[in-house]
C-alpha positions in Angstrom: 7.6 -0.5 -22.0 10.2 0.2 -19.8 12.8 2.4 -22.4 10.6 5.1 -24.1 9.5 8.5 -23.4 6.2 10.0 -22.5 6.8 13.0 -24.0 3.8 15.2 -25.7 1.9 11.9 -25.5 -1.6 12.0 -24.7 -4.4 9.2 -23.9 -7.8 9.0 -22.6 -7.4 8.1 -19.5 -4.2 7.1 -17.2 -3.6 4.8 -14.6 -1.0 5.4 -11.8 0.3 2.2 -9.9 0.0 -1.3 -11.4 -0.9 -3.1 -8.9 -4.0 -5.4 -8.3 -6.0 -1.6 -8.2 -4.5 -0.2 -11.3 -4.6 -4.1 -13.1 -7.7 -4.1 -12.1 -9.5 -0.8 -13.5 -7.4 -0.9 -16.6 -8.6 -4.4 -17.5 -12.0 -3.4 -16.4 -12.1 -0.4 -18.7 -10.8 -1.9 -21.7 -13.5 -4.6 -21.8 -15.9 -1.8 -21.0 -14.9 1.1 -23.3 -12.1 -0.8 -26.0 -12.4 2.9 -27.6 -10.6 4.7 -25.1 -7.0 5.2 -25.2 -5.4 3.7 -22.2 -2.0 4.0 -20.2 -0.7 2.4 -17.1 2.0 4.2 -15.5 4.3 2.3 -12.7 7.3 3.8 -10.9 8.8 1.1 -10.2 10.5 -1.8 -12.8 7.9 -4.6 -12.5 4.2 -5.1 -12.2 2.4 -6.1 -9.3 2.7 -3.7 -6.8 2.1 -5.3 -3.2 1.7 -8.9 -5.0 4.9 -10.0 -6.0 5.9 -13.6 -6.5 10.0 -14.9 -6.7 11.2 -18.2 -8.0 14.7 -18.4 -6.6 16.4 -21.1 -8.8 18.2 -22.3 -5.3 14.8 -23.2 -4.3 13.8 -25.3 -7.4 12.2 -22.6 -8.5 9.3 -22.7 -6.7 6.9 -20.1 -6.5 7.2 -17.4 -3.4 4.9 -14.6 -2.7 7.0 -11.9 -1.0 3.7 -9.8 -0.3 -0.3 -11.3 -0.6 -0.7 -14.7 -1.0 -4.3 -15.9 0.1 -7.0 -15.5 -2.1 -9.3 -14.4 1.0 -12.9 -14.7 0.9 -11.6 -17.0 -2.5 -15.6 -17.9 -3.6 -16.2 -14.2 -4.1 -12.9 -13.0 -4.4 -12.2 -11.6 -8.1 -9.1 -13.2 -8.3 -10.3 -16.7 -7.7 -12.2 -16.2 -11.3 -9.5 -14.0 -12.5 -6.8 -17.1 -12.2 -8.6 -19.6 -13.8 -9.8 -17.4 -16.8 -6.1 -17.1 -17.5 -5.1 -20.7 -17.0 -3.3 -20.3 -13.2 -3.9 -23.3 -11.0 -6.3 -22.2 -7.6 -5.1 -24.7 -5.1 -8.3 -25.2 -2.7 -5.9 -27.2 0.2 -7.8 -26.0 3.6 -5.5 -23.3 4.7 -3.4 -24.6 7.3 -5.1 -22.3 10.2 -8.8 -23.2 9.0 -11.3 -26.2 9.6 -8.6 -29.1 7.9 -5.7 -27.4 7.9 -2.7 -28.8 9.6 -1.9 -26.7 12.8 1.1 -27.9 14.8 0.9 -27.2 18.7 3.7 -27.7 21.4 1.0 -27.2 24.2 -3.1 -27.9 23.2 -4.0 -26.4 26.3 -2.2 -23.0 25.9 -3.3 -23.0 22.0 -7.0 -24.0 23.0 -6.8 -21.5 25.9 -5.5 -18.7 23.8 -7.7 -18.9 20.6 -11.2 -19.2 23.1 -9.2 -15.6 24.3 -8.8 -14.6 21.0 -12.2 -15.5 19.7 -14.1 -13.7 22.5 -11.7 -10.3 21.4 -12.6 -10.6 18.1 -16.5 -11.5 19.0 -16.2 -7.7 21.1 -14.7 -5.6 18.2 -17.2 -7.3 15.5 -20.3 -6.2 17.5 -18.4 -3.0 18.6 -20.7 0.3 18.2 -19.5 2.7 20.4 -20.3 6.6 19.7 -17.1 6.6 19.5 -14.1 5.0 18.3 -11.8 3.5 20.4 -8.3 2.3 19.9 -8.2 -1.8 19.5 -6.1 -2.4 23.1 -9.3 -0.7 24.6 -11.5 -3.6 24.2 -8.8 -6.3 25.5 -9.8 -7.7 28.8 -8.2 -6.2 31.9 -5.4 -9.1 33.4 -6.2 -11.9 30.9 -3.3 -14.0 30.6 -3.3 -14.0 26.5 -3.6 -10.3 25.3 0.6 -10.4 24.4 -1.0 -13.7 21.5 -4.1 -10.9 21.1 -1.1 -8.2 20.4 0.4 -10.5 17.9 -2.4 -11.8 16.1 -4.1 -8.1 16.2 -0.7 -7.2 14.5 -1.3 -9.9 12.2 -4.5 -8.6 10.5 -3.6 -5.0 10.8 0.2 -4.7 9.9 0.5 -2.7 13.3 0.3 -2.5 17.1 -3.5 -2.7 18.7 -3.3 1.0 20.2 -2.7 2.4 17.2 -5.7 0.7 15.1 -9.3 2.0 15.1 -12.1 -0.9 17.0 -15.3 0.4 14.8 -12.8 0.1 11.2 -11.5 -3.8 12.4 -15.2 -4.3 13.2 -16.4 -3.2 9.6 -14.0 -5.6 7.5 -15.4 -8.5 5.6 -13.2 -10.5 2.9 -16.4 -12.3 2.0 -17.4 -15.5 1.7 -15.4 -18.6 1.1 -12.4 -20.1 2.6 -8.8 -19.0 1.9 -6.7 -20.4 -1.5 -3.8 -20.2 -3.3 -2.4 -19.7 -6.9 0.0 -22.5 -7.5 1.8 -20.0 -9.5 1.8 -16.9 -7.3 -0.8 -13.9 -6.5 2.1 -11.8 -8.2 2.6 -13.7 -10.9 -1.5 -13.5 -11.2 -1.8 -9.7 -11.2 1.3 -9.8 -13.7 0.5 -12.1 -15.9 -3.3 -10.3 -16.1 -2.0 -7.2 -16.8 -0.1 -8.5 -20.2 -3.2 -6.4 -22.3 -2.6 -3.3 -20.9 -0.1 -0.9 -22.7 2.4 -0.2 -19.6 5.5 2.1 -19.0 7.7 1.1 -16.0 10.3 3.9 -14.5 7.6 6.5 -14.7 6.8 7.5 -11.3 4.2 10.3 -11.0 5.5 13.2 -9.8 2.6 16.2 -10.4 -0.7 15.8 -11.1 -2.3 19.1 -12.8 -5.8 19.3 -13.0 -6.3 22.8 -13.3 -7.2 22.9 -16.9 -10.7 22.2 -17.5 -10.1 20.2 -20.7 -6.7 18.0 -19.7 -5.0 16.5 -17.0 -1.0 16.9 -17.1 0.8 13.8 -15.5 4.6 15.1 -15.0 6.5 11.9 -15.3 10.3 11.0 -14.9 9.9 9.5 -18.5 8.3 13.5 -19.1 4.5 14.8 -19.4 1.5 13.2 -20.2 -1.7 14.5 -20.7 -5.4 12.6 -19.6 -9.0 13.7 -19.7 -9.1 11.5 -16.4 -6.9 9.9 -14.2 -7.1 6.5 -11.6 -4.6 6.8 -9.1 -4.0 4.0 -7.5 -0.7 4.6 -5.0 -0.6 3.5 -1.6 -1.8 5.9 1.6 2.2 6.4 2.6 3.3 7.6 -1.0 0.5 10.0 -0.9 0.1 11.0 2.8 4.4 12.0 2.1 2.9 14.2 -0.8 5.4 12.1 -3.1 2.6 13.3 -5.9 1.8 16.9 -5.9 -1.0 18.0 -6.9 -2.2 21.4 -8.4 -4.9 22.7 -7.5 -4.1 20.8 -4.4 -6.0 18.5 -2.6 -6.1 18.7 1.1 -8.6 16.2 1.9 -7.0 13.1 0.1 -3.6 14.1 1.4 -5.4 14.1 5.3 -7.5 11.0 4.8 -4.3 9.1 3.2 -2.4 10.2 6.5 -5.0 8.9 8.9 -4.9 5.3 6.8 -1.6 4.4 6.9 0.3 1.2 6.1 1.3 -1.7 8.6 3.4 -3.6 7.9 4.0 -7.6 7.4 7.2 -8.5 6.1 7.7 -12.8 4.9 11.3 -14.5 5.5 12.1 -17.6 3.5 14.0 -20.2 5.2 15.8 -22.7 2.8 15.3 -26.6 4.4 17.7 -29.0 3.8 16.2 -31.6 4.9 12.8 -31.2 3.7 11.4 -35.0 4.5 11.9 -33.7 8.1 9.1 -31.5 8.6 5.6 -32.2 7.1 3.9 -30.0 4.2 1.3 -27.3 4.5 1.4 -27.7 8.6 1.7 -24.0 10.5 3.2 -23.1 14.0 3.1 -19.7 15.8 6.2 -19.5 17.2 5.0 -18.1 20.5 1.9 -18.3 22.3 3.0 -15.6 25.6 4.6 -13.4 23.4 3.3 -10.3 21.5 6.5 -10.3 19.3 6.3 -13.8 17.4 6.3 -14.8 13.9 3.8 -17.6 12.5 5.2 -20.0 10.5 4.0 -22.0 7.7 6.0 -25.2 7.0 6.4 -26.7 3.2 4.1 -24.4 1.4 3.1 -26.7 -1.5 5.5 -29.2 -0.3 8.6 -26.3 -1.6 11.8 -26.7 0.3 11.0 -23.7 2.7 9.5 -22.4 5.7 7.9 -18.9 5.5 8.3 -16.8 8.7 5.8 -14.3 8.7 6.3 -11.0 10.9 4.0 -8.2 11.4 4.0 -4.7 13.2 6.6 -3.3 15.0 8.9 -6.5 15.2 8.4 -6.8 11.7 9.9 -3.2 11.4 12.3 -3.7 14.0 13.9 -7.0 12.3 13.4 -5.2 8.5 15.7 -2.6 10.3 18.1 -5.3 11.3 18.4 -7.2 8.2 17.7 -10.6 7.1 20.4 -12.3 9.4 18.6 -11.2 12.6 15.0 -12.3 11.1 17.0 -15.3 10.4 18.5 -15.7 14.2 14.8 -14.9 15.4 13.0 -17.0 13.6 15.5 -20.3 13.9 15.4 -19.7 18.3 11.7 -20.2 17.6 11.7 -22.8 15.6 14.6 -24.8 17.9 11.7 -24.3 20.9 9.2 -26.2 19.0 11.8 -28.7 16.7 14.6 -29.1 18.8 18.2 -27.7 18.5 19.0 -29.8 15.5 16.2 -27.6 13.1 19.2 -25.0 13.6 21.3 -27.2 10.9 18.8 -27.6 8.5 18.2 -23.9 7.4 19.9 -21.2 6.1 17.8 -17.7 4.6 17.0 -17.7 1.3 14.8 -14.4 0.5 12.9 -11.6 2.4 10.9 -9.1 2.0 11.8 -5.5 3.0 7.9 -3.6 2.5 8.4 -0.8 4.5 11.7 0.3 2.7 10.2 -0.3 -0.7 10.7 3.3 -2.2 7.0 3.6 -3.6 5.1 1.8 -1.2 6.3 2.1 2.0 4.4 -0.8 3.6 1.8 -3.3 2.9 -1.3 -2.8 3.9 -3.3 0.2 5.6 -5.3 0.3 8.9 -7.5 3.3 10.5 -6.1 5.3 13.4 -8.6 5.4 15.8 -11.6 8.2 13.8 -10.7 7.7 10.8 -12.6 4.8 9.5 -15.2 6.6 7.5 -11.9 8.5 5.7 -12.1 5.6 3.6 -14.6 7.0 1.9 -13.1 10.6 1.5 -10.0 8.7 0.1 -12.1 6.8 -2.6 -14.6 9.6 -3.7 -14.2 10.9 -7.1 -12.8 14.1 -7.4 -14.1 16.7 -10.3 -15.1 13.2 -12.3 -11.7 13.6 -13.7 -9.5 12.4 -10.6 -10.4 9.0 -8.7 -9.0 7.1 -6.2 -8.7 3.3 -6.2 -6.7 0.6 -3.7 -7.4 -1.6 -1.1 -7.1 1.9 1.6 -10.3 2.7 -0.6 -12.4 -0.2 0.4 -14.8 0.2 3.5 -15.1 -3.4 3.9 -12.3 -5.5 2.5 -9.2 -3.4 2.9 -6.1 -4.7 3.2 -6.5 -7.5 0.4 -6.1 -7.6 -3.1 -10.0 -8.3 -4.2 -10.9 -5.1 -2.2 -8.2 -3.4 -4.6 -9.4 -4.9 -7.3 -12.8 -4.0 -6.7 -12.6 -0.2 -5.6 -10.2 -0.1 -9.1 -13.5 -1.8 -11.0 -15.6 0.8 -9.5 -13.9 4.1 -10.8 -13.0 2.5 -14.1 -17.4 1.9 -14.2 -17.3 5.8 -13.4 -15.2 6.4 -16.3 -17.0 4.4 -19.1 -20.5 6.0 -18.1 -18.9 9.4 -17.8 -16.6 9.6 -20.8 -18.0 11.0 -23.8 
């Protein structure tokens, strides 16, 4: 419902933000309480929020997911169950970085050298328990020769730079058990194509949130009001850390704790290959192994025409800035190390994301600032039983991922069916 007016129009309980969060708890309600009345709001024109899957009919119109695209943890990941209940294929093909996987290397010494480097960082912030926190760079080891590849992968699993991410939250997350899969047919396309149930109204960003009335919750809308006797809301930190909600009374806390969780960002390139027999399918390559600004690279995803480039932290910011030409020249003087100078005339750029200028998101996926960890927990808590707080900045463990979304959206729509009258 992307045309209508909200107008006067009251429900039950609303949802703001469909994506894998506000999916999530609306599916999870309806199956719990099918007598509630039921809204999910979404301010932008499509559903999916940080999931969102292209099929760009230049590239056969295979399936590209601009934002998450592993089912992490898959054998307890929601998803994995979610997918097949709904007839998507789970493609279990060994992640090209895991046990079986296909990892390219130009050097097996330096790539040997620099994961045993990386291992024994990861090994220190896992069993970190300082009193108290520390930035991430404070537990790299003084003069060893890989902490620019710890930079970059730290930026990989954070979104941004290692001084800027809290040690004791990194050493906290768990995806769960299992390997990492796919969805043949995208992890946006999943959270879409699960949220086909749920009555939805696109266009209608959020823009106050009244909760002063004991009785009713007013939701002012650009499609008008709305009025709830509770609310999920389910936008990321940035949009509410910029106060891009208001809310009345207001709330300090959430508004702090969103602040102190904010996005990194990871940002995907598509690169078109002409000559796809070339290269071989499902193999990966990090472009650099002495560099802390290098993309990884996953070649022939499902055996599609394509390499994905894959850019995180401040270069991904930097080269979102620049435009998709420069990701383009970047990407192609990486590849042209590892291929030769003849990979240059097999590729031209086909699509890229842009997550940080996405006008209600603002990144893709949030980290601690050093203290904040347990902020997580101010974000999700419930407030007045009438307000809660769902997303993957919500989860203590497995933030950063869809399933965590899912899950903290599960949680508060549990809340709601016990509480609601």
């Amino acid at each position: 419902m992307s045309g209508k007016t909200l107008a006067g129009g009251d429900v039950d309980v609303a949802f703001i933000g469909a994506g894998a969060a506000g999916v999530g708890a609306a599916r999870r309600l309806q199956s719990l309480r099918p007598d509630l009345s039921l809204l999910l709001l979404e301010a932008s024109e499509r559903i999916g929020g940080r999931a969102q899957t292209v099929n760009p009919a230049e590239l056969g119109g295979f399936a590209l997911d601009l934002g998450c695209g592993w089912l992490h943890g898959a054998r307890t990941n929601a998803w994995t169950g979610i997918a097949e209940e709904i007839g998507l294929t789970v493609d279990r093909t060994p992640a090209p970085w895991s046990e079986g996987g296909l990892q390219l290397q130009r050097d097996e010494r330096d790539a040997k050298a620099a994961r045993i480097a990386a291992n024994e960082f990861l090994e220190r912030v896992h069993a970190y328990d300082g009193e108290e926190d520390a930035a991430l760079s404070a537990l790299l080891a003084a003069g060893n020769p890989w902490n620019a590849y710890i930079h970059a992968l730290g930026g990989f699993i954070t979104g941004a730079e290692l001084h800027r991410s809290s040690a004791i939250d990194q050493s906290r997350y768990d995806p769960g058990s299992g390997p990492d899969w796919r969805v043949r047919q995208g992890y946006g396309a999943l959270v879409a194509t699960y949220a086909a149930p749920i009555p939805v109204h696109t266009g209608a960003e959020v823009r106050r949130i009244d909760h002063s009335a004991a009785d009713h919750i007013v939701l002012s809308t650009a499609k008008g009001d709305l009025r709830a006797k509770a609310v999920i809301i389910t936008v990321s930190t940035n949009i509410l850390a910029a106060e891009r909600i208001a809310f009345w009374p207001p709330l300090p806390d959430k508004i702090e704790a969103a602040a102190q969780l904010p996005l990194g960002l990871a940002n995907k390139l598509f690169l078109q290959l002409r000559t796809p027999e070339a290269l071989p399918v499902d193999a990966h390559i990090l472009g650099s192994y002495h560099s802390d600004r290098t993309g990884s690279y996953q070649l022939k995803p499902f055996g599609a025409p394509v390499i994905e480039a894959y850019f995180a932290g401040d270069l991904a910011l930097d080269l979102e800035r620049a435009g998709m030409g420069a990701a383009f020249d970047f990407s192609v003087e990486q590849l042209k190390r590892f291929f030769g100078s003849d990979v240059e005339g097999m590729l031209s750029p086909a699509v890229m994301s842009a997550w940080a200028s996405e006008p209600f998101i603002g990144g893709s996926y949030s980290y601690a600032a050093p203290g904040a960890s347990d902020l997580r927990q101010v974000l999700a808590a419930p407030h007045d039983q009438r307000l809660f707080f769902a997303g993957e900045a919500c989860s203590a463990t497995r933030y950063s991922t869809a399933h965590g979304a899912y899950e903290t959206g599960a949680l508060a729509a549990e809340a709601i069916a016990k509480t609601r009258a």
